[in-house]
PLY file of the C-alpha trace (Angstrom):
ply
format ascii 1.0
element vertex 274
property float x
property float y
property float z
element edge 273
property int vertex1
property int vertex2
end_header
21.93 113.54 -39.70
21.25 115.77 -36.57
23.93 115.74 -34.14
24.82 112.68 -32.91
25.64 111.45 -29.80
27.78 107.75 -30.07
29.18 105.40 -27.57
33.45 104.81 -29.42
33.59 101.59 -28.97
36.55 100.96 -31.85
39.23 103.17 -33.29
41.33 100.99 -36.08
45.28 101.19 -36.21
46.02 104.29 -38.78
46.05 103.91 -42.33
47.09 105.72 -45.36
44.51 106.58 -46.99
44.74 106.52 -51.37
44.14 110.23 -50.83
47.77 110.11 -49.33
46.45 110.86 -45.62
46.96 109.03 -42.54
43.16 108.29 -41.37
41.46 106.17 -38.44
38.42 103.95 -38.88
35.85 104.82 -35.49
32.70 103.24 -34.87
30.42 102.99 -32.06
26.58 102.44 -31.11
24.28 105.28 -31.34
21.55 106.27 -27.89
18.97 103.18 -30.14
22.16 100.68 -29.59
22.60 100.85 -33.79
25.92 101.10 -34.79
27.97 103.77 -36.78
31.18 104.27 -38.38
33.13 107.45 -38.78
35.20 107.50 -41.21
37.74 109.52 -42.30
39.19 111.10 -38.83
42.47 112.43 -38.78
42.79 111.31 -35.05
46.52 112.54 -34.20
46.11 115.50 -36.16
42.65 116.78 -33.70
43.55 118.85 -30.57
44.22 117.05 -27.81
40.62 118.39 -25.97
39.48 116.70 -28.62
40.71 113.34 -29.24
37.84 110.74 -27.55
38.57 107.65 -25.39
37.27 104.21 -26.07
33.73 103.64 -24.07
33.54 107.63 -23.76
30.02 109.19 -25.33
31.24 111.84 -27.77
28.62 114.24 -29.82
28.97 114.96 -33.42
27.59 116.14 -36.60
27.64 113.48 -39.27
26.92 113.71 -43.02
26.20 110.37 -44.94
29.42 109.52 -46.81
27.94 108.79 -50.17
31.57 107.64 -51.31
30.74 104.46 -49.24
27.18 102.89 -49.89
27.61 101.11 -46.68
24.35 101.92 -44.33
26.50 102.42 -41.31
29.37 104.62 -42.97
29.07 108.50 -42.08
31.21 111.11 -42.38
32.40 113.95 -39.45
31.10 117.43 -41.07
33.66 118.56 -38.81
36.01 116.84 -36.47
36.94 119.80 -34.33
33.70 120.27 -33.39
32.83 117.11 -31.16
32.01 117.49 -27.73
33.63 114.50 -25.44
30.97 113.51 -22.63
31.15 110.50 -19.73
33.41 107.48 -19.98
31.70 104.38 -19.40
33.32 102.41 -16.91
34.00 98.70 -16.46
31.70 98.04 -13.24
34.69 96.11 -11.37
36.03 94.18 -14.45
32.47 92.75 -15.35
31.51 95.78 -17.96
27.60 95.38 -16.79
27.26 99.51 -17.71
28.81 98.32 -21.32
26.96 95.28 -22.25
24.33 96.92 -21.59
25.03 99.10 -25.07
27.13 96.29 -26.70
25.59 93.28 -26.31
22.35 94.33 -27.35
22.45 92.17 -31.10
25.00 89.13 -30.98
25.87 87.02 -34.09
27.25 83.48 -33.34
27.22 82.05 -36.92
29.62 83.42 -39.26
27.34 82.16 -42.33
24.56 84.09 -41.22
26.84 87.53 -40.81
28.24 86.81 -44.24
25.13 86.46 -45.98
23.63 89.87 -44.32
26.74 91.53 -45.65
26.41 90.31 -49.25
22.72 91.04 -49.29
21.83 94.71 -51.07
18.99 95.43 -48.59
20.93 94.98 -45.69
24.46 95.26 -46.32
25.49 94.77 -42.46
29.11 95.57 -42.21
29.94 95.78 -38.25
28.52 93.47 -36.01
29.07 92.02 -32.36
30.58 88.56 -32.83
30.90 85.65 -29.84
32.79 82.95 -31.16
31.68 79.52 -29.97
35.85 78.51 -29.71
39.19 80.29 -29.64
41.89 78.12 -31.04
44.83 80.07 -32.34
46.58 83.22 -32.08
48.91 84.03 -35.14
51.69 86.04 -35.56
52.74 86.58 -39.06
56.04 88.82 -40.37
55.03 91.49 -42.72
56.39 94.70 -44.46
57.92 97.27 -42.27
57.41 100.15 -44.31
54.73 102.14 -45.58
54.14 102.51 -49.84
57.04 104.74 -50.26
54.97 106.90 -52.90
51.98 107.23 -50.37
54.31 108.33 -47.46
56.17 110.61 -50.18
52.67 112.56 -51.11
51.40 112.93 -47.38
54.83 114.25 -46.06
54.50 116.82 -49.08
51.12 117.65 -48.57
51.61 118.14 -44.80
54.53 120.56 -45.89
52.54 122.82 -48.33
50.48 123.40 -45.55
52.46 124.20 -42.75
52.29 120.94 -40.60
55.85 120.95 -39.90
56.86 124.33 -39.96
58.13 126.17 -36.80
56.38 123.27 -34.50
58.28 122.17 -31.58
56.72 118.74 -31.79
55.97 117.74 -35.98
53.70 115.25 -37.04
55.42 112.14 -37.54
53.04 109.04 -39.54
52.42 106.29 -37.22
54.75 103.53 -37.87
53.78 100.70 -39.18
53.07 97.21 -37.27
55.85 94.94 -38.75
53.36 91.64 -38.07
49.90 90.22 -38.51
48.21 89.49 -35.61
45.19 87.24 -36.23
42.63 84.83 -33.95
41.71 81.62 -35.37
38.00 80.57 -34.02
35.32 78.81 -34.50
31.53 79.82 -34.61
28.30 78.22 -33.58
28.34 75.64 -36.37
31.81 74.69 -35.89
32.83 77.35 -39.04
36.97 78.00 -38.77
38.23 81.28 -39.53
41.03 83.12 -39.76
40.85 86.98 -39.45
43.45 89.79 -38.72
43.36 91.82 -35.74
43.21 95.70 -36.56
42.41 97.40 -33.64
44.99 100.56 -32.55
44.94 98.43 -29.06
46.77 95.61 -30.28
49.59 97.97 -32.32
49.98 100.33 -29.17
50.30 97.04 -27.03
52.90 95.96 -29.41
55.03 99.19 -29.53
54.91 99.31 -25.54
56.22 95.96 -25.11
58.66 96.21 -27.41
60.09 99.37 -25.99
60.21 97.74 -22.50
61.85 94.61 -23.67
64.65 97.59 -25.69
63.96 96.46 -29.20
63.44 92.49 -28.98
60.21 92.16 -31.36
60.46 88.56 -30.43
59.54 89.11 -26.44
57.17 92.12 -27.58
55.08 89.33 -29.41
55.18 86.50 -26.82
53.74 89.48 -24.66
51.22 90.50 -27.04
50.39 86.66 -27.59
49.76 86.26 -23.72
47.52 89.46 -23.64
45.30 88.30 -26.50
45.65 84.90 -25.81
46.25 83.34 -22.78
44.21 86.36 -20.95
41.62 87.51 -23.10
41.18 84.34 -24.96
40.71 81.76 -22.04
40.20 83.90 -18.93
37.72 86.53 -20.40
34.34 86.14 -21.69
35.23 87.39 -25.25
33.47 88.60 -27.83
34.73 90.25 -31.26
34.04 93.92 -33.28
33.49 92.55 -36.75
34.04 94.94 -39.72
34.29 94.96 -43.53
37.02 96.65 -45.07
35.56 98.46 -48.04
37.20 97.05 -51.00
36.53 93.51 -49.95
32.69 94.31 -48.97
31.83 95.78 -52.17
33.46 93.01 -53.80
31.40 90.56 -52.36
34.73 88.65 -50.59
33.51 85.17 -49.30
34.99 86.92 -45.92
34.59 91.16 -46.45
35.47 90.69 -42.27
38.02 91.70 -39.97
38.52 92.09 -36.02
37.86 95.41 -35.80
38.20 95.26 -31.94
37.32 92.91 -28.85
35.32 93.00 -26.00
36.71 90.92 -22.81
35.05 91.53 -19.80
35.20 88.63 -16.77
32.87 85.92 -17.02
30.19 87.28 -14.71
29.20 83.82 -12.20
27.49 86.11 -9.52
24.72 84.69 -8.63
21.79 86.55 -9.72
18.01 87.08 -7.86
16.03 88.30 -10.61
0 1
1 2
2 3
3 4
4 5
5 6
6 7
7 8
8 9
9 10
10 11
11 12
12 13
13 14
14 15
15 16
16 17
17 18
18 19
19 20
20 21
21 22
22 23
23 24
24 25
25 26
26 27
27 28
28 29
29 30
30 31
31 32
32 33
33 34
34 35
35 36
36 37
37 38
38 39
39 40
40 41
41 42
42 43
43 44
44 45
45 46
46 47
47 48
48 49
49 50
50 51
51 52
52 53
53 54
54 55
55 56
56 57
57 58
58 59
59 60
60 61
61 62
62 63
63 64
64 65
65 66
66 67
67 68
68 69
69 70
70 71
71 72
72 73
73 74
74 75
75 76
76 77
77 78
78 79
79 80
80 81
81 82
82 83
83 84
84 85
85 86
86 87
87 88
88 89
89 90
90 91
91 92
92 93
93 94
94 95
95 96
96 97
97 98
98 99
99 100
100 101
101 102
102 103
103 104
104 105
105 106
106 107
107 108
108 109
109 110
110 111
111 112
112 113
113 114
114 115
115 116
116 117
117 118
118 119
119 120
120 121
121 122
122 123
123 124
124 125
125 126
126 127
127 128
128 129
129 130
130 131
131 132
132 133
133 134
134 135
135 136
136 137
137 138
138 139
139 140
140 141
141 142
142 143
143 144
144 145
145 146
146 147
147 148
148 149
149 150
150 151
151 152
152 153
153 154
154 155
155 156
156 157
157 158
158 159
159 160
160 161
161 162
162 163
163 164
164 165
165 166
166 167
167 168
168 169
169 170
170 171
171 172
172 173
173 174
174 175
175 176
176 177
177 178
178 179
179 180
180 181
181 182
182 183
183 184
184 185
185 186
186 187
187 188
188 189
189 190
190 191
191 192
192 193
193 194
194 195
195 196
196 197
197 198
198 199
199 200
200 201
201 202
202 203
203 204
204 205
205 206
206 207
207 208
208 209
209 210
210 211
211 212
212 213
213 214
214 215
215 216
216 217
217 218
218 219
219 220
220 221
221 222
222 223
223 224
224 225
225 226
226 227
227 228
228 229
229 230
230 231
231 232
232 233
233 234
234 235
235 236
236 237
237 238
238 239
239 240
240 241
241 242
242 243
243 244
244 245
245 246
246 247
247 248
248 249
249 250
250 251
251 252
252 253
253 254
254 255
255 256
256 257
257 258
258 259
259 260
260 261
261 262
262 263
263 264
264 265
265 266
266 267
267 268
268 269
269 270
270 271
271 272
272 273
């Protein structure tokens, strides 16, 4: 692929990777509104005159990653290299510059989405989602730690190459969320689902909070709750990122999904001429 210019629309909470890395999952919608994943991107590892903004058009050059047969799935052929361009703004709260990229293809029946992603010849895994209902917003304990033999491998490999040595400020691996954020909803047909929240939004919401309320997880979540929730939830017009995680997609899950990210702008009741 020729270089590439893409609207970031979601960067994924890090992960580490089986290759023993710690990696972020981007995606965003091309200039033909088409949307692309990048994947792997060592995001807190690129300079800092490097490292992109949600809504801001970035150019790149992208290889297919043949590693992951799906169609959306490219590779950076080098992340150093991308030139950040113009932020898209959120016209006064109502995002009208935005939908105008977003909102271009919206799915409101789950069934449907599912079956596109099972289906060889089309494979869809990311999609625009508008749930018909919000009803629930879960918060589940889970483990604190990273795989101890995954951490052990990066933290050596970042040694044999000099990542720590004489630097004033070392790379540390993001720490990991401690709970499961997820929204309950229901599509057009009434469908119920369940499905984890993954964005790096809701983890850096989580870490903020809990540093302002000095440590108490359990005030950090009732703050994340009322974000996601009681703001976004019933005061926004929200829609949903949808993405498969790999393993799940190319098993043919009866759900390969997740909430990959979320688009709230207001609901928009001015009244319009034309």
């Amino acid at each position: 692929m020729a270089r590439t210019k893409v609207l970031i629309t979601v960067k994924a909470y890090p992960t580490l990777a089986e290759k023993y890395d710690e990696l972020v999952c981007t995606a965003g919608f091309k200039e033909d509104g088409k949307w692309i994943r990048i994947y792997p991107v060592p995001f807190r590892k690129m300079d800092y005159d490097k490292r992109f903004k949600k809504y801001q058009w970035i150019e790149i050059d992208l290889i297919k990653n043949f590693s992951d047969r799906r169609p959306e799935s490219y590779k950076p052929k080098d992340y150093n290299k991308i030139k950040l361009g113009e932020i898209i703004g959120t016209d006064g709260g109502y995002w009208s510059s935005r939908k105008d990229i977003v909102l271009n293809e919206v799915y409101t029946d789950l069934n449907q989405l599912i079956s596109e992603a099972k289906n060889n010849d089309i494979f869809t895994s990311l999609a625009v989602f508008k749930p018909k209902n919000i009803l629930e917003f879960t918060i589940e304990k889970t483990s604190r730690e990273w795989d101890k033999e995954k951490l052990a491998r990066l933290k050596s490999k970042a040694e044999q190459i000099g990542l720590f040595a004489n630097s004033q400020n070392p790379f540390e691996v993001v720490k990991k969320l401690p709970y499961k954020f997820s929204y309950i909803f229901e599509d057009e047909n009434n469908r119920r689902s369940k499905m984890m929240i993954e964005d790096w939004e809701i983890g850096q919401l989580f870490w903020n909070t809990l540093k302002h309320h000095k440590g108490n997880e359990g005030k950090a979540c009732k703050d994340v709750r009322k974000k996601y929730f009681d703001d976004f939830a019933k005061t926004k017009d929200l829609y949903l990122f949808l993405g498969t995680t790999y393993i799940f997609h190319m098993r043919k899950a009866s759900n390969p999904f997740v909430i990959v990210g979320t688009f709230h702008p207001k609901p928009d009741k001015r009244l319009k001429l034309f």
